[in-house]
C-alpha positions as CSV (number, residue, x, y, z in Angstrom):
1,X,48.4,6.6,142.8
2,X,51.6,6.2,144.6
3,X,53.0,3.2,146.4
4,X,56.2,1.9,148.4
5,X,56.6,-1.5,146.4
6,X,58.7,-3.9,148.2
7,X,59.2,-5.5,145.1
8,X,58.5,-3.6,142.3
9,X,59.8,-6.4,139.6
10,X,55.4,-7.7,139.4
11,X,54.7,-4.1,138.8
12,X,57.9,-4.1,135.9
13,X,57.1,-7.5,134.0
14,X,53.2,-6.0,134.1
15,X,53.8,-3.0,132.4
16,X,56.7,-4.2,130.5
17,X,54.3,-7.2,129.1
18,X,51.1,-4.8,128.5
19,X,53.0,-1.9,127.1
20,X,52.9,0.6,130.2
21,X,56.5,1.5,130.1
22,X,55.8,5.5,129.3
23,X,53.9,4.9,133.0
24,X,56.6,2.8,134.3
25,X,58.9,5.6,133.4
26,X,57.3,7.6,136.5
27,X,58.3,5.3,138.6
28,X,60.9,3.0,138.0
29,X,63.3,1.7,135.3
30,X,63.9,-1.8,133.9
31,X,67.9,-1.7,131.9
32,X,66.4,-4.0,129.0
33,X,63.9,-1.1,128.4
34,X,66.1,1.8,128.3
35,X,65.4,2.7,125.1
36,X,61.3,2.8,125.3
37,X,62.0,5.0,128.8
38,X,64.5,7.7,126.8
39,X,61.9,8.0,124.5
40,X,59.6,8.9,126.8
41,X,61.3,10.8,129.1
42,X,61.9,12.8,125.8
43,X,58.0,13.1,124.9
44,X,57.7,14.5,128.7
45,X,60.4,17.2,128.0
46,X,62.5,15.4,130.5
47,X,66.4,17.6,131.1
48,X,69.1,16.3,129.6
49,X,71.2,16.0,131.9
50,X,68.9,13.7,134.0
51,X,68.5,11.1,130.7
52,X,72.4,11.0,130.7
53,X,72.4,10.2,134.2
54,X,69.7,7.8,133.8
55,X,71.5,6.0,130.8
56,X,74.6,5.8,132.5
57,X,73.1,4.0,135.5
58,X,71.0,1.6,133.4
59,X,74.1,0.6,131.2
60,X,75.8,-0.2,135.3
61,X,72.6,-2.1,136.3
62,X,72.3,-3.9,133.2
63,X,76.3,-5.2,133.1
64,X,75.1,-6.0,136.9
65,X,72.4,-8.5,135.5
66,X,74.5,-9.6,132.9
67,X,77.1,-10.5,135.1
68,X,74.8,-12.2,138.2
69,X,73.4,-14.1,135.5
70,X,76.9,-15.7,134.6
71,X,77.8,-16.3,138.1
72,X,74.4,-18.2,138.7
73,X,75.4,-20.5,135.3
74,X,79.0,-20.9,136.7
């Protein structure tokens, strides 16, 4: 099934809660879960290249969260 989400954070937090990250993997990545998506992206024989890509732009998104998250408590 594909879909153009609006939102796709419902779609995150429901796979991320019921342990459909591997599927989540297809389609979009949450930073906090980097790990369980390397993993799989590994299982599917993923290149290289692309999971150092992908790591490098969760590490951004995340430091992104991190730091909207201080300027909301500031």
């Amino acid at each position: 099934m594909k879909a153009k989400l609006l939102d796709a954070r419902p779609l995150m937090n429901v796979c991320g809660r019921f342990g459909f990250v591997p599927d989540l993997t297809h389609y979009h990545v949450n930073p906090r879960k980097a790990s369980l998506v390397v993993v799989q992206l590994c299982d599917d024989e993923c290149p290289e290249d692309f999971i150092k890509v992908l790591l490098y732009l969760s590490v951004l998104s995340f430091r992104m969260i991190v730091l909207l998250s201080n300027v909301r408590r500031g």
